[in-house]
ROZALO-6451 format. One record per atom (N, C-alpha, C): residue number from 1; x, y, z. Coordinates in steps of 0.2 Angstrom, whole numbers, m for minus. Atoms other than C-alpha are relative to their C-alpha. Last residue first. Layout:
BEGIN
site num:NUM, u:X, v:Y, w:Z
...
END
This chain:
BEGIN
site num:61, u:2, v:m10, w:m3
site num:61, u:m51, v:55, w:67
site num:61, u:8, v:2, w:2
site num:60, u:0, v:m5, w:8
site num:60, u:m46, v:39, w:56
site num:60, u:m2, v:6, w:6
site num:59, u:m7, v:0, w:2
site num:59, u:m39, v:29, w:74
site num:59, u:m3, v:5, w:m10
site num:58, u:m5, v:m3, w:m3
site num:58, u:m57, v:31, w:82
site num:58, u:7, v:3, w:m1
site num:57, u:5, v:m7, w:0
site num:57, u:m66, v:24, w:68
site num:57, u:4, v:3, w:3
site num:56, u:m4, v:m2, w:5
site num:56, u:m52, v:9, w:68
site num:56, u:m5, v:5, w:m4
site num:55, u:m6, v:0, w:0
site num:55, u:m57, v:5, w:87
site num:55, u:0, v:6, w:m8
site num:54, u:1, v:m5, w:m7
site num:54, u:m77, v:7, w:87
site num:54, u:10, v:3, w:m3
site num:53, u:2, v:m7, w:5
site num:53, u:m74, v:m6, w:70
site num:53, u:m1, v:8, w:3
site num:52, u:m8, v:m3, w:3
site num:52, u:m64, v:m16, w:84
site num:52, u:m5, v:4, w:m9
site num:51, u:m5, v:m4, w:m4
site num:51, u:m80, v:m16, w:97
site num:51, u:7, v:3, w:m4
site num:50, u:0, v:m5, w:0
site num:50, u:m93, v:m20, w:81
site num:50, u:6, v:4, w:7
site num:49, u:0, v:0, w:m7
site num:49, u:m86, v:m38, w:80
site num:49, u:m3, v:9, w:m3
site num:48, u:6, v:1, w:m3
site num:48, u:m89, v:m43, w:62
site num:48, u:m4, v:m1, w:7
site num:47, u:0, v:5, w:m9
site num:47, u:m77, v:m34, w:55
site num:47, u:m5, v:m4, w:1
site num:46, u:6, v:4, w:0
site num:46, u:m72, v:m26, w:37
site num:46, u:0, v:m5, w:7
site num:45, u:m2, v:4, w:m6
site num:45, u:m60, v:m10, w:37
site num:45, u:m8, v:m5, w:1
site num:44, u:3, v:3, w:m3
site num:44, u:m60, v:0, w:21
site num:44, u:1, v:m6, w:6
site num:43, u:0, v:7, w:m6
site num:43, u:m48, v:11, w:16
site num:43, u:m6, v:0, w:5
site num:42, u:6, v:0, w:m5
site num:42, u:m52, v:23, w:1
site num:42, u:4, v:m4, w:3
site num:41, u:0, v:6, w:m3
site num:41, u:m36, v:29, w:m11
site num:41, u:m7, v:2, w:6
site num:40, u:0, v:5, w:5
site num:40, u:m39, v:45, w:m23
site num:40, u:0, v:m8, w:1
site num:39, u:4, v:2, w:5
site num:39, u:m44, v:57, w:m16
site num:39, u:0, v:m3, w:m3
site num:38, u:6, v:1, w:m2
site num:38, u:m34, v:54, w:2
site num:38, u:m7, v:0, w:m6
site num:37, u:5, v:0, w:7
site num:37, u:m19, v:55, w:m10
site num:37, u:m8, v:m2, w:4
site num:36, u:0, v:m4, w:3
site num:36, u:m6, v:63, w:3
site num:36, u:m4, v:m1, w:m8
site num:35, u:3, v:m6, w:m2
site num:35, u:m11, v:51, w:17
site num:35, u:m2, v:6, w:m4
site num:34, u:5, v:m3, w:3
site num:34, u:m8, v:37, w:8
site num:34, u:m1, v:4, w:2
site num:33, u:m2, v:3, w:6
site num:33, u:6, v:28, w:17
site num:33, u:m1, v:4, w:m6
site num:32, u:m10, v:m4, w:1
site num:32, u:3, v:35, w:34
site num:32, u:0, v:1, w:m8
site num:31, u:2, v:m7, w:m2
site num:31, u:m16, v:28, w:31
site num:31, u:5, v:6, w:1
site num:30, u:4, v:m4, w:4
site num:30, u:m10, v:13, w:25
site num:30, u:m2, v:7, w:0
site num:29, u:m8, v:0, w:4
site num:29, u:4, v:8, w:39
site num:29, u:m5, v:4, w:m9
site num:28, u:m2, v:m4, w:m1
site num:28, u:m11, v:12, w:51
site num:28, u:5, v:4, w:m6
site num:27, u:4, v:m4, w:2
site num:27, u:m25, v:3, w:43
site num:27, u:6, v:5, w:2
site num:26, u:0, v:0, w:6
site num:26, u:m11, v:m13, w:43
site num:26, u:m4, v:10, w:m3
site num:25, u:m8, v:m3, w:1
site num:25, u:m6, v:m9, w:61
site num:25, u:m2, v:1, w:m8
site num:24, u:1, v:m8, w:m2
site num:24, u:m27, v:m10, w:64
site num:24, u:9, v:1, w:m1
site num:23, u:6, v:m4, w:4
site num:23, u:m26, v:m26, w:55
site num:23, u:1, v:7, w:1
site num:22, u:m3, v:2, w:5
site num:22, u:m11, v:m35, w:64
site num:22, u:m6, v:5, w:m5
site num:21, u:m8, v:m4, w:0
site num:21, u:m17, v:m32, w:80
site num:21, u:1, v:2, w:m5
site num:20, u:m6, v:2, w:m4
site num:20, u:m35, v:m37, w:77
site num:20, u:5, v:5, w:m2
site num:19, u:m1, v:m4, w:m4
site num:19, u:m49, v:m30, w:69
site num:19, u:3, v:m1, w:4
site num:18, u:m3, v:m1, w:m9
site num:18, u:m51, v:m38, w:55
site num:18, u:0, v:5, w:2
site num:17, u:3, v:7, w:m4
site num:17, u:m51, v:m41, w:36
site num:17, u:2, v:1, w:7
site num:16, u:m3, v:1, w:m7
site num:16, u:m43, v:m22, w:29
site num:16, u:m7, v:m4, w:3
site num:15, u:6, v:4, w:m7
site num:15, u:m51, v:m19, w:10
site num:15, u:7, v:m4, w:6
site num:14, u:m2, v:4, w:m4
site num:14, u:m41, v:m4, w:0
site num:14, u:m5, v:m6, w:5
site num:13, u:3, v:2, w:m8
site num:13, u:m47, v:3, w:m13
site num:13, u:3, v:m5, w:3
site num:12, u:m2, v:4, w:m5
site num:12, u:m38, v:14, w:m26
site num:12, u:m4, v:m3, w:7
site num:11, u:m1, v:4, w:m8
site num:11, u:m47, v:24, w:m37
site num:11, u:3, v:m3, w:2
site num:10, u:4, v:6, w:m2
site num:10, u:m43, v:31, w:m54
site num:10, u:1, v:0, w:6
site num:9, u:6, v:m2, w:m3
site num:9, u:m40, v:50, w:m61
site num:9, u:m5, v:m8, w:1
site num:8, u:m1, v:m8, w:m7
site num:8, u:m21, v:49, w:m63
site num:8, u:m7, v:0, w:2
site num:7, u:1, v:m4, w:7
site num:7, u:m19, v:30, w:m72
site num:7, u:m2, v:7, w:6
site num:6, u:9, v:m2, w:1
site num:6, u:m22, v:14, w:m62
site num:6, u:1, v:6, w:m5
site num:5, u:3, v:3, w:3
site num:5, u:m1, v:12, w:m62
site num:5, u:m8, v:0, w:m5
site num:4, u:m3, v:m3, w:5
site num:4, u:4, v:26, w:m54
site num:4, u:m3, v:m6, w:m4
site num:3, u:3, v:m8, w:3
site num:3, u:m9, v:23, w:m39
site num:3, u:3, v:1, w:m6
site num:2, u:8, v:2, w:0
site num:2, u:m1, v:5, w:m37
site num:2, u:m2, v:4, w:m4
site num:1, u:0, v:3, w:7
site num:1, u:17, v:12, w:m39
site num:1, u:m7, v:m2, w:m2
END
């Protein structure tokens, strides 16, 4: 409903705080969610550990 909303040729960006449990379930549940608008939603993951931005690089491949 988000994406219908903005209109057919806008962005969607997503910001994901952390790299906890909860964060990386979050990147997942989005990434499933959205799979089939990859043009159109971004998800960003913001950390300030570089070990869990390692993580949710590894989980987009």
């Amino acid at each position: 409903q988000l994406v219908k909303e903005r209109g057919e040729n806008s962005l969607c960006k997503i910001l994901i705080v952390g790299t906890g449990g909860l964060a990386l379930w979050a990147l997942r549940i989005a990434a499933y969610h959205f799979s089939n608008m990859k043009d159109r939603v971004t998800i960003t993951i913001a950390s300030l550990k570089d070990d869990g931005l390692k993580m949710a690089q590894e989980f987009q491949r």
